[in-house]
VMD Tcl script that draws the C-alpha trace (Angstrom):
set ca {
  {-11.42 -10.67 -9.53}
  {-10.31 -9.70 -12.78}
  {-7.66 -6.87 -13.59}
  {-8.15 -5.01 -16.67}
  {-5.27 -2.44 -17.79}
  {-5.81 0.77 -20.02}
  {-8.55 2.65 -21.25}
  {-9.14 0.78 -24.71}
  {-9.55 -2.32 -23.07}
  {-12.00 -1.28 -20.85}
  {-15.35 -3.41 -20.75}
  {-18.73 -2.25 -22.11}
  {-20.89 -4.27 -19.07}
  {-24.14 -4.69 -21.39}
  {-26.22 -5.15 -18.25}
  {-24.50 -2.35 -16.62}
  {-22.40 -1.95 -13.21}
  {-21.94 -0.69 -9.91}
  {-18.81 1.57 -9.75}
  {-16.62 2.99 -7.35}
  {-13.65 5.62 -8.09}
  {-10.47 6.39 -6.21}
  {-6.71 5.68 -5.16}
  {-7.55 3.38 -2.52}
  {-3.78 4.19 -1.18}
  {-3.34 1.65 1.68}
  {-6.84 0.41 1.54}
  {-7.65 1.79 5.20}
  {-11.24 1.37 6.91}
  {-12.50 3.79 4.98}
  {-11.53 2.33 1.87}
  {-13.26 -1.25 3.01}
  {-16.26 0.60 3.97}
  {-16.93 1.73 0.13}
  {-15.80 -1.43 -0.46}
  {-18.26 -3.41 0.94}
  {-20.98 -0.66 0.44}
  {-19.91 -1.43 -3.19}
  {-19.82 -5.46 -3.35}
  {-23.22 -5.53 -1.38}
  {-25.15 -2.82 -4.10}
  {-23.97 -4.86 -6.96}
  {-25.42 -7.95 -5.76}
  {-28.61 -6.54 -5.02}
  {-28.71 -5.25 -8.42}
  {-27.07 -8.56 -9.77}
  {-24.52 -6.61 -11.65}
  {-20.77 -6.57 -11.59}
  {-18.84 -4.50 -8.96}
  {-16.05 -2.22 -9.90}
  {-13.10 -0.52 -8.73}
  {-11.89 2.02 -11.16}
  {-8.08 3.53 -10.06}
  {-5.28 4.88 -12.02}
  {-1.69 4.83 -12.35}
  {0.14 6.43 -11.64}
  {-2.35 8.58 -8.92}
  {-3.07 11.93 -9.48}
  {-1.13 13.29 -6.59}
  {1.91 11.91 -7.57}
  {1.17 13.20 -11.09}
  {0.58 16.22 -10.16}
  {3.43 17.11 -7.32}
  {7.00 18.01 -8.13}
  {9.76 14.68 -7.40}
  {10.68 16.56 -4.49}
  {6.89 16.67 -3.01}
  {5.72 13.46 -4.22}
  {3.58 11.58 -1.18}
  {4.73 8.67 -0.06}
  {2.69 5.68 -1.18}
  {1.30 3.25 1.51}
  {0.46 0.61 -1.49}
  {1.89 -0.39 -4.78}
  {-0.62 -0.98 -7.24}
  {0.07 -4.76 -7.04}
  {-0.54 -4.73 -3.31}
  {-3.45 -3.01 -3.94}
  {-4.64 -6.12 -6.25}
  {-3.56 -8.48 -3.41}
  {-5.87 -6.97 -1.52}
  {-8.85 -6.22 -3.77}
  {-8.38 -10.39 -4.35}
  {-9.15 -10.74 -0.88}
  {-12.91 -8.57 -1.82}
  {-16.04 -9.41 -3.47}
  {-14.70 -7.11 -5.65}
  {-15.17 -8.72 -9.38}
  {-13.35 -5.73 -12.22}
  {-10.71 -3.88 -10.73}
  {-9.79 -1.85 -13.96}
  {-6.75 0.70 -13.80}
  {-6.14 3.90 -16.49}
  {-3.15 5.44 -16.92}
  {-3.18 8.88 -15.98}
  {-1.34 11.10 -18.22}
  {-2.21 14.73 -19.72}
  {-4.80 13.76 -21.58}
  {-6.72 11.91 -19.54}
  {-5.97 14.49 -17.09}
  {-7.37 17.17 -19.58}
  {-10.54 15.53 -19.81}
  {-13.42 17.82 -18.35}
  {-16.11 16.71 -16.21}
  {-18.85 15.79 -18.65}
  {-15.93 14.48 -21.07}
  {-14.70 11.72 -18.34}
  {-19.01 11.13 -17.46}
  {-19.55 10.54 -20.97}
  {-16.66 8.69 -22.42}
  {-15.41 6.81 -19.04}
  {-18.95 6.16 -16.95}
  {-21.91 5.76 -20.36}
  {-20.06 5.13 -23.05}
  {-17.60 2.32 -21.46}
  {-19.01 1.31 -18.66}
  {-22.35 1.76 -18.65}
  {-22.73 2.88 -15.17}
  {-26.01 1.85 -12.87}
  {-24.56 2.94 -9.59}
  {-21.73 4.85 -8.50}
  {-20.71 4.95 -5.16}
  {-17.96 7.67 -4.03}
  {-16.37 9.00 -0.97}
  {-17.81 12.24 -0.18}
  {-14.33 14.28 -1.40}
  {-13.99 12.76 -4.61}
  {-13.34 15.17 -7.31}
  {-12.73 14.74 -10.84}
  {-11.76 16.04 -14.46}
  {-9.56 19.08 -15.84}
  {-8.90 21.17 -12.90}
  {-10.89 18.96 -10.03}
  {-13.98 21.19 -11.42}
  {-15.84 17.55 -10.89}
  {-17.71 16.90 -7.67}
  {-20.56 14.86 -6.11}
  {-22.91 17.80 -7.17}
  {-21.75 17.30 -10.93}
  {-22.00 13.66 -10.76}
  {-25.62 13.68 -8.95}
  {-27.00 16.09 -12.36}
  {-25.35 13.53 -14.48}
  {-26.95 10.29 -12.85}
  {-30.33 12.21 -13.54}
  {-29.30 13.32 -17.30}
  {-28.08 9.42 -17.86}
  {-30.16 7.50 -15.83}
  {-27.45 6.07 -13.09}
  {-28.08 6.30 -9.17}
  {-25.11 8.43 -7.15}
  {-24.35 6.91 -3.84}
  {-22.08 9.33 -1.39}
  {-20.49 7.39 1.33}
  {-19.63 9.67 3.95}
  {-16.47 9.60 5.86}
  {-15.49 6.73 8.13}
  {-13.89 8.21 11.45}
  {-11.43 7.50 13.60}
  {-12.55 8.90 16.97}
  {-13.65 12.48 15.70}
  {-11.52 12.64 12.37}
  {-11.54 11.14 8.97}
  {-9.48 8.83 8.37}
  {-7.63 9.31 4.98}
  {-4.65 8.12 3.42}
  {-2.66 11.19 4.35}
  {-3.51 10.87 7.69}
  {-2.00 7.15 7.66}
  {0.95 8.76 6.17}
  {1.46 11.58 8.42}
  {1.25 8.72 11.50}
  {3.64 6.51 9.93}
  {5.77 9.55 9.74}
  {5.16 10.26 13.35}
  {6.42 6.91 14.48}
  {2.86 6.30 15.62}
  {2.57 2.60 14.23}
  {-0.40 1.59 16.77}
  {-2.77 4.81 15.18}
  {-1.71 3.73 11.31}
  {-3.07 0.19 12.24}
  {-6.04 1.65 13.99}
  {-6.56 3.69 10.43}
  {-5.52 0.67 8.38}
  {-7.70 -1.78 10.02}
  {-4.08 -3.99 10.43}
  {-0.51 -3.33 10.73}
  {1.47 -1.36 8.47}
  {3.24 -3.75 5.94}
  {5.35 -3.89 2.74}
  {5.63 -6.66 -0.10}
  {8.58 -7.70 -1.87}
  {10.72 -9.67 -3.75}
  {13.99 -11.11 -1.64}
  {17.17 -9.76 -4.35}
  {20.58 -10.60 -3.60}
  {22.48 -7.89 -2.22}
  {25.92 -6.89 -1.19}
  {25.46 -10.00 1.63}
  {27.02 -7.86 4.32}
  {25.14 -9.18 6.87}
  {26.29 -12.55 6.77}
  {29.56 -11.42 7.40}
  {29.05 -10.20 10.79}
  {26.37 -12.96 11.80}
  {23.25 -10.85 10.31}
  {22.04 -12.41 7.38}
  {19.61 -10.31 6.02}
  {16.74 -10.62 3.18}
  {17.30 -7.56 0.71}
  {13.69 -6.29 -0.63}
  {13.73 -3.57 -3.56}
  {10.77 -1.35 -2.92}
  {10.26 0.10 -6.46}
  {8.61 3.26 -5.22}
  {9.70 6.74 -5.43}
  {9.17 7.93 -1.73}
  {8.75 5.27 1.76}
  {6.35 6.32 3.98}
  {8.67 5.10 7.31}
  {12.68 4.87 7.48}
  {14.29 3.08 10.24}
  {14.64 0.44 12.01}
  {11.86 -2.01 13.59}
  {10.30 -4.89 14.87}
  {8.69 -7.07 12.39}
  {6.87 -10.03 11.80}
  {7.65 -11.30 8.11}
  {5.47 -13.91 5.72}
  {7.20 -16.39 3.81}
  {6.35 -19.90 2.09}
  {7.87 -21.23 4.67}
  {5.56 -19.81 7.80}
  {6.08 -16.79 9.84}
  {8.82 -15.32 11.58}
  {9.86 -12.42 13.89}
  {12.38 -10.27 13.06}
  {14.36 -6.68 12.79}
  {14.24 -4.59 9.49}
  {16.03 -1.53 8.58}
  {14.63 0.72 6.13}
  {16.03 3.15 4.33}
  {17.36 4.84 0.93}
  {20.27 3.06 -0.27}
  {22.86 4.67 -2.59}
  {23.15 3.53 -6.63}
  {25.83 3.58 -9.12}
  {24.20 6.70 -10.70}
  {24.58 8.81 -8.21}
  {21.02 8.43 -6.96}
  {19.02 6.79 -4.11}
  {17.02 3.36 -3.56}
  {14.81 2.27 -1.38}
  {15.77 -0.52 0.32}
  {13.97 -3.02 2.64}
  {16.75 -5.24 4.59}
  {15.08 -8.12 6.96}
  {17.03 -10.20 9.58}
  {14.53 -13.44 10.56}
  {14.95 -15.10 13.91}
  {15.41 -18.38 13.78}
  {15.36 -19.03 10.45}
  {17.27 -21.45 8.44}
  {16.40 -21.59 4.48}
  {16.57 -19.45 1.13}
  {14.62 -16.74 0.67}
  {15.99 -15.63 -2.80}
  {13.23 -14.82 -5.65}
  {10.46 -15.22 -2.83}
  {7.86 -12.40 -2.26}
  {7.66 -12.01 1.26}
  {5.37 -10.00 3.72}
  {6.78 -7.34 6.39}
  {4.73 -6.43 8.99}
  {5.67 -3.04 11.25}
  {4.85 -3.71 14.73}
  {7.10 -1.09 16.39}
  {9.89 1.29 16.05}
  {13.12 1.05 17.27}
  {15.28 3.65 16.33}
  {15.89 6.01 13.32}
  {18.69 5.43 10.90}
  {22.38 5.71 11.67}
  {26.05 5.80 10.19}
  {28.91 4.01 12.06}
  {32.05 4.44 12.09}
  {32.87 0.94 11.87}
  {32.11 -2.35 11.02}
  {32.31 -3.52 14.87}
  {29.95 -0.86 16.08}
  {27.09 -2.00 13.26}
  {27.31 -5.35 14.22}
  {26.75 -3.85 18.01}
  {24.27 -2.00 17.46}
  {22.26 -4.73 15.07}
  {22.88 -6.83 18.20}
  {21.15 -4.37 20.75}
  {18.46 -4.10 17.86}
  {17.82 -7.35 17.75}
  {17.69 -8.06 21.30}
  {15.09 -4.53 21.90}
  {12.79 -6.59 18.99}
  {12.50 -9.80 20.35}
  {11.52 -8.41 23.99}
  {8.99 -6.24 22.37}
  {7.79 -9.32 20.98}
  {8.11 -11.14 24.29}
  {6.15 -8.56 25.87}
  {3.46 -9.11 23.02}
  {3.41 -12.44 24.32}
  {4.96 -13.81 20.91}
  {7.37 -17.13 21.44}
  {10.68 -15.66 20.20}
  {13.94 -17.58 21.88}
  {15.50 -14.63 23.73}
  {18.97 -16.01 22.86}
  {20.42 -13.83 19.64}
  {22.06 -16.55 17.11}
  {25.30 -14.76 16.33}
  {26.50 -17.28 13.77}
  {23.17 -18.68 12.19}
  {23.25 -21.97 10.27}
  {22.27 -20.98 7.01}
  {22.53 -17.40 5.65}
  {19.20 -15.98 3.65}
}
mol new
graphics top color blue
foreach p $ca { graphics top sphere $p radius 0.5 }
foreach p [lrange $ca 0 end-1] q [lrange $ca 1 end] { graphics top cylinder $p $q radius 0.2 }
display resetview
């Protein structure tokens, strides 16, 4: 799959293309269900298929700081998993005030004929588009018969009797309920990032922890959990805390902080994968250093019998002193 960046150097596909539009926040069932409705059009046609997206989304350009959503996916785990597709262009505007000014027949012109040259499109059945949302599946249906494209509405993939939607992923990661995001998502809830050093607090009361920067304005969950993490060097079961941690500024930072049982290595400048199996408490202050390292104790002991339960091989013995710290 190929990534293209920015509206200039968007292709002209001389044979033409099959084309889908959205966020694709979390890339849920739904999501892979356009997806593959998408990848298996375009080969029938023998043209390329294509995700078009923007950054940042229109709902977080749109929505005060204090109302901004909480994102499931960065736009690079969003590539991860688009690599994982038949997918072959995944091509992603930036969406500013003048692309957002753009009226319908101004984006169907410009964006889908005169850029892309658009065979197929293929849209959920909310989408809406162009100054003021005025853009709908009715709009786009005229156009494919003005231009000569075909307009394919995929209708909403359910989840028992509702849709299942980004926001609705959100709103059960906010609920604690991890088992109905993963039922959503098609897999557990995870995060990706880069291991940073940190203030290496951890180590000093036998909890080494990985420190992950999430570079995103608003988390979708905060506290603390049991977790399965992905690293070069195989897969491990763990505890994570997650949270906003304070900055020099003045302001806030999310921060990812992993402890790994039975783990002795570096982790430093590795991307790693955190999976969310289960939650085990919401975040705290303590009132000493003594009662944190309790309490990560009793954390880390309520994690690995969840995972015993799960039937996972985790020693049941807590390392208080590990070898090596992360």
């Amino acid at each position: 799959m190929q990534l293209i960046r920015g509206l200039y150097n968007l292709p002209h596909f001389s044979h033409g293309c099959v084309l889908t539009i959205g966020n694709f926040d979390g890339c849920h069932r739904g999501h892979q269900a356009i997806l593959a409705q998408l990848c298996a059009s375009a080969r029938a046609r023998s043209l390329p298929a294509v995700v078009l997206l923007f950054e940042p989304q229109p709902n977080e350009f749109f929505a005060p700081l204090e109302r901004t959503p909480a994102r499931l996916m960065r736009l690079r785990d969003k590539v991860r998993f688009l690599q994982t597709t038949a997918v072959d262009y995944l091509l992603c505007l930036r969406f500013d005030r003048t692309f957002a000014a753009l009226t319908p027949d101004q984006f169907i012109r410009e964006i889908l004929i005169d850029r892309l040259n658009v065979k197929q499109l293929i849209i959920g059945d909310d989408f809406r588009f162009g100054a003021q949302r005025a853009g709908d599946f009715a709009t786009l249906a005229q156009a494919g018969l003005d231009y000569g494209f075909a307009v394919q509405d995929n209708e909403s993939f359910l989840q028992g009797c509702a849709r299942i939607s980004s926001t609705r992923i959100r709103q059960a990661l906010a609920e604690d309920d991890l088992t109905l995001a993963a039922q959503m998502l098609g897999r557990p809830y995870a995060m990706h990032g880069r291991v940073v050093h940190g203030k290496k607090l951890g180590r000093t009361i036998g909890f080494p922890t990985a420190n992950v920067f999430l570079n995103r304005k608003v988390i979708p969950i905060q506290g603390v959990y049991a977790v399965e993490v992905a690293t070069r060097q195989g897969r491990y079961f763990g505890v994570a805390n997650v949270g906003n941690r304070p900055t020099v500024d003045g302001l806030s930072r999310p921060l990812l902080e992993v402890h790994l049982f039975d783990f002795s290595g570096e982790l430093y400048g590795q991307s790693i994968e955190v999976i969310f199996h289960h939650k085990l408490r919401d975040e705290v202050k303590f009132a000493s250093l003594e009662q944190l390292k309790q309490q990560i104790w009793q954390d880390a002991e309520n994690a690995r019998a969840f995972f015993h339960k799960k039937g996972a091989k985790v020693r049941s013995d807590v390392c208080i002193t590990p070898k090596k710290t992360l």
